[in-house]
C-alpha positions in Angstrom: 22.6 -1.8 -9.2 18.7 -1.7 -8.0 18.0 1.0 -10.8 19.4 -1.2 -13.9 18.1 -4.2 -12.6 14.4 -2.1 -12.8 15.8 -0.7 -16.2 16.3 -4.1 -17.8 12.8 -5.4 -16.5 11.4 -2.3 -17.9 13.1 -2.6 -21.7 12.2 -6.7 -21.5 8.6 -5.7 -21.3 8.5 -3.5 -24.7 9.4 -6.2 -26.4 7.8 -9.1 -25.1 4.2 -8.1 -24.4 1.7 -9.9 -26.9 -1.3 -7.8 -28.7 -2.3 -10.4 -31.2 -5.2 -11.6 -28.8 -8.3 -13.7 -30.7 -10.6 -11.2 -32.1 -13.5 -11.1 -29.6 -17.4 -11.7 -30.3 -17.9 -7.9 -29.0 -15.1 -6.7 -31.0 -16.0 -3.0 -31.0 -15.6 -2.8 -27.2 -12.6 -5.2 -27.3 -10.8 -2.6 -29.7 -11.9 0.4 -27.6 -10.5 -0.6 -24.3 -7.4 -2.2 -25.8 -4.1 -0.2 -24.4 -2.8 2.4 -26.9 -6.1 1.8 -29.4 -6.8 5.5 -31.0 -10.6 5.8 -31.5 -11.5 8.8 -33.6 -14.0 10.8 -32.3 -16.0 13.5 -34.4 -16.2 17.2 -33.0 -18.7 19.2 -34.9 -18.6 22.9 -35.2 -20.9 23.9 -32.8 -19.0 21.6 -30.0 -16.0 22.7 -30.5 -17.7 26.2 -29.7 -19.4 24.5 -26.0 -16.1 23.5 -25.2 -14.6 26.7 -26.1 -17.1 28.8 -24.1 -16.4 25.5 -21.0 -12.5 26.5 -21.3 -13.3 30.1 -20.0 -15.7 30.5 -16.8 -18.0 27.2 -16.6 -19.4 25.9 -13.4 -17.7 23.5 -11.4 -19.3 20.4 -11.0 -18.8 17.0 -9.1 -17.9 14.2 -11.0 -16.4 11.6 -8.3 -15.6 10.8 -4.8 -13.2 8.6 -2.7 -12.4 7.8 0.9 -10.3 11.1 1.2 -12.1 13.4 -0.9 -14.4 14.9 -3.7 -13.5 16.0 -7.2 -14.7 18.6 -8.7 -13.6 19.9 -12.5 -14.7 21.9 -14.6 -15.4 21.0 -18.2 -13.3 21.9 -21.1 -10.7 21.9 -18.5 -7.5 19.5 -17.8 -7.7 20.0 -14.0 -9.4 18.9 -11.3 -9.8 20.1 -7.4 -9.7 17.0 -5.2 -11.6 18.2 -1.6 -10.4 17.1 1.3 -13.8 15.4 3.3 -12.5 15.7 7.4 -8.7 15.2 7.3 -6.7 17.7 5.8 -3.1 15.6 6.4 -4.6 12.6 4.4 -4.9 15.3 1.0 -1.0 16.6 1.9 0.1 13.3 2.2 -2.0 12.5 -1.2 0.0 15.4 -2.5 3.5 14.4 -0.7 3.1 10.7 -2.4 1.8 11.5 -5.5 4.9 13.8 -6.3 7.3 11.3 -4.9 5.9 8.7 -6.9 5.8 10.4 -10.2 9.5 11.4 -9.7 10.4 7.7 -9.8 8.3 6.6 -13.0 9.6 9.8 -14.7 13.1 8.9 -13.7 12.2 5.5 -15.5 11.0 6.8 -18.6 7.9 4.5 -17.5 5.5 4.7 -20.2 3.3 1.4 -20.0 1.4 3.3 -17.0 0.1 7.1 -16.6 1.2 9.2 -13.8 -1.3 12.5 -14.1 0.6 15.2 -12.7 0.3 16.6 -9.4 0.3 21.0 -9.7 0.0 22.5 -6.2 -1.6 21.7 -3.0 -4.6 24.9 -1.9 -4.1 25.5 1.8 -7.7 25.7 3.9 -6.6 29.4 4.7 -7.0 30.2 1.0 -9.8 28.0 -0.3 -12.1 30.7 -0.7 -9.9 32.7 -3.2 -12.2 30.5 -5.8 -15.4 31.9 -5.4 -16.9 29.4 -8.0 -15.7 26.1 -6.8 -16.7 27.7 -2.7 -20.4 27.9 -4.4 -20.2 24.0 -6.0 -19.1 22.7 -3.4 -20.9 24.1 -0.4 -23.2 21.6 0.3 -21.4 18.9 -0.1 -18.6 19.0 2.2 -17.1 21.4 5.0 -15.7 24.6 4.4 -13.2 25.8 4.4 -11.3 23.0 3.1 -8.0 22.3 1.4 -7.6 21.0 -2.1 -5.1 19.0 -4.4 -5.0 20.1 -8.1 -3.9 17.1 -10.4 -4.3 17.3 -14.3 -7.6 15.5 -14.9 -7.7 12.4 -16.2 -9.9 12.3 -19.6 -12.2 10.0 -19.8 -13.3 7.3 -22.2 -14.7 8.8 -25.4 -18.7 8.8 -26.1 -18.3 5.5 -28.2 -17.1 3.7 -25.8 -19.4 4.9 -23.3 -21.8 4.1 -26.0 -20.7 0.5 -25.9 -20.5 0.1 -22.2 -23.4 1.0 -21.6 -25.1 -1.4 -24.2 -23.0 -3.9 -23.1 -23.9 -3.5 -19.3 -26.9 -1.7 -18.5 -30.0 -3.3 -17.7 -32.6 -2.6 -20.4 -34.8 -0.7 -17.7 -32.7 1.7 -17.0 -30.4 1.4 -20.3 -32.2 4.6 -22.1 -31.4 6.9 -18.7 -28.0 5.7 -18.6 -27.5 7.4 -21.9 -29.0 10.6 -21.1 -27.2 10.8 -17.7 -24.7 13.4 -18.0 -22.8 11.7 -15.1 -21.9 9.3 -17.0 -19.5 11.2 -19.7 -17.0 10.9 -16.7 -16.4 7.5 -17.7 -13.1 5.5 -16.0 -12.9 2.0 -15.9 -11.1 0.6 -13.0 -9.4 -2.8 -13.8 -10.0 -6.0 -11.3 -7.9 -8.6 -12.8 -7.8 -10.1 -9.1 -11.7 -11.0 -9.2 -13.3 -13.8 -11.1 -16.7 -13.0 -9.6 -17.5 -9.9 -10.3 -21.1 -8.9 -11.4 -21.6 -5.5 -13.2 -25.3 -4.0 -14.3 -28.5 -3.8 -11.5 -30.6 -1.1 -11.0 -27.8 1.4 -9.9 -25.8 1.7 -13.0 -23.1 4.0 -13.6 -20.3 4.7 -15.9 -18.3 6.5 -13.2 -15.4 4.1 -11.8 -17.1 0.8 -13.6 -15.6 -2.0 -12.5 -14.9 -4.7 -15.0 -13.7 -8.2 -13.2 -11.4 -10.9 -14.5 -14.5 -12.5 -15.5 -15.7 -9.8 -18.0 -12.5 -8.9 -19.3 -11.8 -12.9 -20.2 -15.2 -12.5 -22.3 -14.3 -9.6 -24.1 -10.8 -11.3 -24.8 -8.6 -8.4 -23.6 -4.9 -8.5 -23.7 -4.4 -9.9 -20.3 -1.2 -10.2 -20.8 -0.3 -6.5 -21.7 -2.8 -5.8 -18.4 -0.6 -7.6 -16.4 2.4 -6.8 -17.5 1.9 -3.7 -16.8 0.1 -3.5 -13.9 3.1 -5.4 -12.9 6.4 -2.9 -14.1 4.1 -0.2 -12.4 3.8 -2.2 -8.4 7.9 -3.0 -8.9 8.1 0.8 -9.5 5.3 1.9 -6.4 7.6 -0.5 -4.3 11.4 -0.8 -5.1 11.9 2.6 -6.8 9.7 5.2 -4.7 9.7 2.8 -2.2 6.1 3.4 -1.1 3.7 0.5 0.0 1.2 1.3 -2.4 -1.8 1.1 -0.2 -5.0 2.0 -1.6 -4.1 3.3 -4.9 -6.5 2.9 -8.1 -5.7 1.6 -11.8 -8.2 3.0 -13.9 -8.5 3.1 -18.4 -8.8 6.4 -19.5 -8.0 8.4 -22.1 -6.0 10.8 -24.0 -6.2 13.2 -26.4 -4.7 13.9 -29.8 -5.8 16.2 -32.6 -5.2 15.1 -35.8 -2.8 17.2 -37.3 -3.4 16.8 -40.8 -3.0 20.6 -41.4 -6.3 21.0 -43.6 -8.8 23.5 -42.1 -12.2 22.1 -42.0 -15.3 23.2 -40.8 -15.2 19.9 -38.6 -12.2 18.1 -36.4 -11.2 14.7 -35.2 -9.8 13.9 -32.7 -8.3 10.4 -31.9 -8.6 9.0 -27.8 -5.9 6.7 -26.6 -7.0 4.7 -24.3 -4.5 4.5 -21.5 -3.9 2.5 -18.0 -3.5 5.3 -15.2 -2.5 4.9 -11.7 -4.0 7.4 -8.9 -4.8 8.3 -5.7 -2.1 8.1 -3.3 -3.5 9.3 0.1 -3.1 6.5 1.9 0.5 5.2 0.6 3.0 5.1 3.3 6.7 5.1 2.5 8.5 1.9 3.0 12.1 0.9 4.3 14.3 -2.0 2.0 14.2 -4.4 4.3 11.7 -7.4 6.1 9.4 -4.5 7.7 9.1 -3.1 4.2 7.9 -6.0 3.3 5.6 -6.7 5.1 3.9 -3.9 5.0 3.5 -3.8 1.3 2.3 -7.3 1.7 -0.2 -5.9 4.1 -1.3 -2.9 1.4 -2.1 -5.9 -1.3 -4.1 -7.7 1.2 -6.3 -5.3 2.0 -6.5 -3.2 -1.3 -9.3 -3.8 -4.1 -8.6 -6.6 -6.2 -6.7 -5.0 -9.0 -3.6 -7.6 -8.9 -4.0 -10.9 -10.6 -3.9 -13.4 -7.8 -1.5 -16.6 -7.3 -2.9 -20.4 -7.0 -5.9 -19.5 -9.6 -8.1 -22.3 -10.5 -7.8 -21.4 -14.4 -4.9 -21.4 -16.5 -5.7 -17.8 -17.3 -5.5 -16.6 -13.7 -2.7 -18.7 -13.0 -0.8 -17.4 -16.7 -1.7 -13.3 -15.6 -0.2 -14.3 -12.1 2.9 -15.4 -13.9 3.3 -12.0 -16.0 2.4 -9.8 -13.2 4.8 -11.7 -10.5 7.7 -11.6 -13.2 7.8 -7.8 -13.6 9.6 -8.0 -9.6 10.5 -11.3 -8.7 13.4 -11.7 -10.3 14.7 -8.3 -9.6 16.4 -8.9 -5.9 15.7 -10.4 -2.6 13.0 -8.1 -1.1 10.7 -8.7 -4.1 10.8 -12.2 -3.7 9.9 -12.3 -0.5 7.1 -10.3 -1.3 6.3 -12.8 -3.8 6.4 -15.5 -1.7 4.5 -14.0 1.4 1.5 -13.0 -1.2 1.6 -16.7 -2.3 1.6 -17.7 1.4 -1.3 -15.8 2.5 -2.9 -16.2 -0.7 -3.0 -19.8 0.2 -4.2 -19.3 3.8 -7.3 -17.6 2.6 -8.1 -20.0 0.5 -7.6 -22.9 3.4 -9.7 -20.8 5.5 -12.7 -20.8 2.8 -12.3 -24.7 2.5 -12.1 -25.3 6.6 
């Protein structure tokens, strides 16, 4: 009964989210980060030969870092090694989660929000069967170590990096931020639970950029598509793989698709999708259905980043995302309600506190 409840929720939402926002002052960047908006991007010749040459023995190199671990990649390649930093039983249950939780939005057909896939968990004992990624990663953390292999999540496409950084960067630093290499490892993580947020300084950088409510209002995203689906994916983190959902990340990335126009010319497009993606699991705990499940998943909400829209907002478009992300659950059954409420509930405590 639980699953066609989730089911129904799910088919509701393809036919009721709303795309036909206002057309922004920044359009350009509006477009680009819109869910499911292809931007074509040019591949010369001579790149598609670097990338060729990346997708055989290229360095690994470091393009992030979390609580749990470092990732390394390669480039021209879809995976990536996440590093375990100290504990080793934080990455395997990272691994444990991440497979559990993909099983469920697979068994949903879930589509609104990207799983990557999860490919196999590199004990300690064997980490130095990859000679290159022991050399990268040497001096950054201790070795031996055990990794996770996920498929790599692409990143936003040079134009929209372009954009961002235009948009965002301080003009000091604004011609370094587009020579920084670090930067092509663009994903934006998406606080739709913060009006405050500030995004620019001296320390600029395009990995894990953090838009707020605030800037995404300005750019006149679809915050109701955001929502909605930021929404369908907690329902399924909570009620179907029954996991609290502590700690995990929402991020706009991309993916790829060649056109397949089958003309050969001497140069490609390709078009990036961009698409909402939820990751890192290390800290998720599983959950029982009942009052103590509850409670902790009200707990993981409290204490995660502000990625969920937020009940009692001042505005009516904090209070109007609230509405679409709390409807995605609390109409299912009893448990999501009371999660609901008890959100509400402290929610409104935290705000007393601020006015006391």
């Amino acid at each position: 009964m639980e699953d066609l409840e989730l089911l129904d929720l799910l088919d509701e939402s393809t036919t009721t989210e709303n795309s036909a926002d206002p057309v922004p002052e920044n359009q350009e960047l509006s477009r680009m980060l819109s869910l499911h908006t292809p931007v074509p991007t040019l591949f010369t010749a001579a790149e598609r030969d670097d990338e060729a040459q990346a997708t055989g023995s290229g360095p690994f190199r470091k393009i992030g870092a979390g609580a749990c671990g470092l990732i390394f990649a390669q480039d021209g390649k879809s995976v990536v090694y996440k590093l375990a930093k100290v504990d080793n039983d934080e990455l395997w249950n990272d691994r444990i989660m991440h497979e559990r939780i993909a099983r469920e939005f697979y068994r949903f057909a879930i589509d609104e929000v990207k799983v990557p896939e999860c490919y196999y968990f590199i004990p300690q004992r064997r980490f130095g069967n990859n000679p290159e990624l022991v050399d990268a990663a040497k001096d950054l953390c201790n070795l031996p170590t055990c990794a996770l292999i996920t498929e790599r999540i692409p990143p936003l496409p040079s134009q929209t990096r372009h954009q961002l950084i235009e948009k965002y960067c301080s003009p000091r630093i604004k011609k370094q931020a587009h020579a920084d290499p670090a930067n092509q490892d663009c994903l934006v993580r998406v606080y739709l639970g913060s009006m405050q947020g500030k995004i620019g300084g001296l320390f600029f950088s395009l990995r894990n950029l953090k838009p707020h409510f605030n800037h995404m209002i300005e750019l006149k995203l679809d915050i109701k598509t955001l929502s909605r689906r930021m929404g369908i994916a907690l329902a399924v983190l909570h009620w179907a793989a029954k996991t609290d959902a502590r700690d995990v990340e929402f991020v706009l990335g991309s993916s790829t698709n060649k056109d397949n126009t089958g003309v050969e010319e001497p140069e490609g497009y390709f078009d990036h999708i961009t698409e909402l993606f939820v990751l890192d699991f290390n800290q998720v705990r599983a959950i029982t259905m009942d009052d103590d499940g509850v409670a902790l998943a009200v707990e993981a909400w409290r204490l995660n980043d502000p990625y969920y829209p937020r009940p009692l907002g001042n505005t009516g478009v904090e209070r109007f995302a609230w509405r679409t992300f709390q409807e995605q659950g609390n109409t299912l059954l009893n448990l999501p309600r009371k999660f609901i409420l008890v959100i509400i509930a402290v929610e409104r405590a935290r705000m007393e506190s601020r006015v006391a």
